[in-house]
C-alpha positions in Angstrom: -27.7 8.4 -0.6 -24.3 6.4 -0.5 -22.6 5.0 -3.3 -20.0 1.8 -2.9 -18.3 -0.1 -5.0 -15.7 -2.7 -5.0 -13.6 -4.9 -6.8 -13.1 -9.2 -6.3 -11.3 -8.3 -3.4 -14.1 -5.9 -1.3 -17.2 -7.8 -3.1 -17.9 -10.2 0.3 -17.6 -6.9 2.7 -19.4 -4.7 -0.1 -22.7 -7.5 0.2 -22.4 -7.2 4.3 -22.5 -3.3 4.0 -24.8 -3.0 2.2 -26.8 -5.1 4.2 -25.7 -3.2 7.2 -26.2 0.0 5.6 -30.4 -0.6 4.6 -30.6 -1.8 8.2 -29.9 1.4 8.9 -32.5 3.2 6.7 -29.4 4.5 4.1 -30.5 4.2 0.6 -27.4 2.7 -1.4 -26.5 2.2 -4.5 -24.1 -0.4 -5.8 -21.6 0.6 -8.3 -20.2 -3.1 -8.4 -18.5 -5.1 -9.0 -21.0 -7.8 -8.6 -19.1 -10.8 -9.4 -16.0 -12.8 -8.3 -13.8 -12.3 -11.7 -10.8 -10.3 -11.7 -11.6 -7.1 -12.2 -9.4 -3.2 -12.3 -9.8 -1.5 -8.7 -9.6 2.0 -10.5 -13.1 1.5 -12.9 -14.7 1.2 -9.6 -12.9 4.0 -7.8 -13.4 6.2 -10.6 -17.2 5.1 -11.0 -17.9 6.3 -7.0 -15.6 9.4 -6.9 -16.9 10.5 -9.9 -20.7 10.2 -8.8 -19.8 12.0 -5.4 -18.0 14.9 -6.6 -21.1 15.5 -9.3 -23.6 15.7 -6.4 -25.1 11.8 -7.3 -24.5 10.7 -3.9 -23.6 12.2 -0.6 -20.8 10.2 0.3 -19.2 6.9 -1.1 -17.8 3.7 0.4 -15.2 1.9 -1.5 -13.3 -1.7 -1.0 -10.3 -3.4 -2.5 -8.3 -6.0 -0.8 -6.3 -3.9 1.6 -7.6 -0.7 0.3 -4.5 0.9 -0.5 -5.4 1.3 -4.6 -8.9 2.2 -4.1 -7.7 5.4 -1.8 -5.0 5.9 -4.6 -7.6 6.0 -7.3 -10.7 7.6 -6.0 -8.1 10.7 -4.7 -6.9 11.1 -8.3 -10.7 13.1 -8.9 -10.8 16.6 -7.6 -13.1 16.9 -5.1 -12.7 13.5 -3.6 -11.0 13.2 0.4 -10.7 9.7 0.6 -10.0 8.2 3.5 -8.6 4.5 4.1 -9.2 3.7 7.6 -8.8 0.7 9.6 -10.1 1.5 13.4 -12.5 3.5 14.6 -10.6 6.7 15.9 -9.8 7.0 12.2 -12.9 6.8 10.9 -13.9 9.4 12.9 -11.1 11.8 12.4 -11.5 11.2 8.8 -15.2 12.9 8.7 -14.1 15.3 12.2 -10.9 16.8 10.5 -10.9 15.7 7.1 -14.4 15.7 5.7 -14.0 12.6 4.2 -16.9 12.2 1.3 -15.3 8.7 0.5 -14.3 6.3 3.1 -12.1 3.1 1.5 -12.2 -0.2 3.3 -10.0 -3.3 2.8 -12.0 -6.4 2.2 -9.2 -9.2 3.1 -7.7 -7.1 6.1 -11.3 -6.3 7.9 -13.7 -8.9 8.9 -17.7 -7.8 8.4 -18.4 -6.6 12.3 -15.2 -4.2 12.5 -16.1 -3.2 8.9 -19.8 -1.9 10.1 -17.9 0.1 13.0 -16.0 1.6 11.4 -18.4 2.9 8.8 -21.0 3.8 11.7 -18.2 5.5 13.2 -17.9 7.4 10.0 -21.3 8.2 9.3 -22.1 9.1 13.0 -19.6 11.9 12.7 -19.9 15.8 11.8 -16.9 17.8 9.9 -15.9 20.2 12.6 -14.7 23.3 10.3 -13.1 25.7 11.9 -9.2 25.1 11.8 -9.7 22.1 9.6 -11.5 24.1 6.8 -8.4 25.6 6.4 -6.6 22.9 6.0 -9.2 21.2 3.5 -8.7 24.7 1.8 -5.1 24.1 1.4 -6.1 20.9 -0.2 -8.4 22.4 -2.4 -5.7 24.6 -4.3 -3.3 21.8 -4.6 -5.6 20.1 -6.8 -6.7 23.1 -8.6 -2.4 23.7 -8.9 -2.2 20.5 -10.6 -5.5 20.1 -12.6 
């Protein structure tokens, strides 16, 4: 299961995903927002992270306007490797190396057909391990340093 959520600024490329998302037999659930008023980037980016690191969903998918204070947010929860991409060699890397379990998206920088490559790009790649699970390990103790 995926979880993704937005704010007024991802809500247009959070409908398409989703669409694009049950096309592709995912079940997804929709954190919101679901409406065009101006609403705080970090509810929602809490709301996702939150639900991945507890075991809710498998992965989440997040959208602000470029981005930027979605990947800010959802990083803040231990656990979370969010990953703000914006071509497909990233979004690749960012599962590959990284393990992302929360890719971010900016709904006024991305139009809806580079949006679904990059997230099928995403979800079409395996976390490698190896030298990289070091790495991630790394990670892992710098957020249980400042926890």
């Amino acid at each position: 299961m995926i979880i993704i959520g937005s704010d007024h600024g991802g809500l247009t490329l959070k409908t398409a995903l989703i669409s694009y998302l049950n096309r592709r037999g995912f079940e997804v659930t929709d954190a919101g927002t679901n409406g065009g008023a101006s609403v705080d980037y970090p509810d929602f980016g809490q709301k996702v992270a939150e639900t991945v690191v507890a075991g809710g969903a498998e992965s989440g998918i997040l959208i602000c306007g470029t981005g930027i204070g979605m990947s800010i947010a959802a990083n803040k929860v231990p656990g979370i490797r969010a990953a703000l991409v914006t071509d497909v060699f990233m979004a690749r890397m960012a599962k590959e190396h990284n393990n992302a379990n929360v890719l971010v998206l900016g709904g006024r920088v991305l139009d809806e057909q580079k949006a679904c490559d990059l997230v099928g790009a995403w979800l079409d790649s395996t976390f490698e391990g190896g030298r990289h699970q070091a790495r991630l390990d790394k990670i892992t103790a710098l957020e249980s340093k400042y926890s």
